[in-house]
N, C-alpha and C positions, 0 to 999 in steps of 0.2 A: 504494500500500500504506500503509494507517493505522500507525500505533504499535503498535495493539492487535495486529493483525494480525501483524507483524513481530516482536512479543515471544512471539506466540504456537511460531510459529513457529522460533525460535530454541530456544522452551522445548522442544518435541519436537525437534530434533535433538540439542540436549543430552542426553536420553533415552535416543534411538538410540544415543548416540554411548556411555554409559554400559551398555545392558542388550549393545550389543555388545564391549564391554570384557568384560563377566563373563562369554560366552558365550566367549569365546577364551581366558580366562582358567581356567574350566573346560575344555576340550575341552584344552589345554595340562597343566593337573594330572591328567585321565587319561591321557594319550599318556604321561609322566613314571610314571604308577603302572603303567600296562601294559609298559612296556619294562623294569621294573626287577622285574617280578614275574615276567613271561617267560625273565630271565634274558640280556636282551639289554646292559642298563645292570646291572650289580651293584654298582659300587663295587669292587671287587676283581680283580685281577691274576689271570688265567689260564691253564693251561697244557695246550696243546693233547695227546692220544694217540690211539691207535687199537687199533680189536683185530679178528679175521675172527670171525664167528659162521657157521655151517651154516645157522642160521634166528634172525632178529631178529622174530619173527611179535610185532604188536602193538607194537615202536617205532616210531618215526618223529621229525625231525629237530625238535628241542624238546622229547623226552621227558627227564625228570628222569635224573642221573648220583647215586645216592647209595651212603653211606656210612654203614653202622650205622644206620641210616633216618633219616639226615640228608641233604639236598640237596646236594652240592657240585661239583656240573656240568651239563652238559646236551651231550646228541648235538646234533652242530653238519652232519653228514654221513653218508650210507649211499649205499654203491656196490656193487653186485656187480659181483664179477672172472670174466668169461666163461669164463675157464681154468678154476677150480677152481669154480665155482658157490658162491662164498665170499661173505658181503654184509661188508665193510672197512665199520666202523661208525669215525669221527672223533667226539672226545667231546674238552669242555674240564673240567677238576678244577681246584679253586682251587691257585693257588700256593703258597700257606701248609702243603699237604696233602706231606711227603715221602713216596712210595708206594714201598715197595718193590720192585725189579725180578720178583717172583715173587707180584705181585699177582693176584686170578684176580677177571674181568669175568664175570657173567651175566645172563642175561637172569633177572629178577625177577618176580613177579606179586603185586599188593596183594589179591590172593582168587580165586576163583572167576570173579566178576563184576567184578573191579577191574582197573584200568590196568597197562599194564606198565611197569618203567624199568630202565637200568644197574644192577647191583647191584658194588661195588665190597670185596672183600674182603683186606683186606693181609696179604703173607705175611711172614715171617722175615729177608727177605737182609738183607746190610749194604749191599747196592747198590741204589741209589735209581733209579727210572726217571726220566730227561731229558724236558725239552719234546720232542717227537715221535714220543717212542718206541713202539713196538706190544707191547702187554701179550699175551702166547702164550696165557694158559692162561685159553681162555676155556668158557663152558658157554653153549649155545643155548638158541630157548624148546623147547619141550614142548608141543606141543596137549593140550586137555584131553582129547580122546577118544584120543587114542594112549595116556592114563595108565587111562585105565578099561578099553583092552581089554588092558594089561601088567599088571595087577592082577585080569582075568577078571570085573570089571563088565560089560561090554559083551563079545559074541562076535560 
């Protein structure tokens, strides 16, 4: 092997060795933007609740937990209870958030055509709900056709 040859040679691994530095360095700052956008990474301290819906139609386990149409949780779990045909939705609410023990959870719809999420509305008590606690008073979804034929759109 000449000089030539060996410098060459060196020079493309050096290359390699740099376009695959930014190629993990990139794949690294999206892994970092997606788990922090998802809700997985937040930066902030969470605090786990739950609540039983009749019908969670259109959640599922990552949809958005907000408050006032601000974000501040995400359904982390959905189980249905065989006994009562109940779906026990688990949801985590920022820590910083005191919720009142007579908070009332619903199922939300952003339109017609839009996504569903937790809607979180706080009531009056002076008693705050604990990490774990299961919030009672909740309101399920509503299909769109069950409101068109309860309003006598549809027959």
């Amino acid at each position: 092997m000449d000089a030539v040859t060996g410098a060459a040679r060196m020079s493309d691994r050096a290359a390699e060795a740099a376009i695959g530095a930014v190629v993990l360095a990139a794949a690294a700052a999206f892994a970092v933007y997606v788990a922090q956008s998802s809700g997985v990474v937040s930066g902030r301290s969470m605090t786990s609740l739950s609540a039983r819906f009749p019908s969670v139609e259109g959640i599922a386990v990552g949809t958005d937990v907000r408050l006032a149409g601000i974000k501040v949780g995400t359904v982390t779990a959905l189980d249905l209870d065989p006994a009562s045909f109940e779906v026990k939705a688990a949801f985590t609410v920022r820590d910083d958030l005191e919720l009142p023990e007579d908070t009332e959870v619903k199922v939300g719809s952003e339109g017609l055509l839009g996504g569903s999420f937790l809607e979180l509305t706080p009531g009056r008590s002076g008693f705050m709900l604990q990490p774990g606690d299961e919030i009672t008073d909740t309101q399920g979804a509503e299909s769109i056709l069950d409101l068109l034929i309860r309003y006598g759109v549809v027959r």
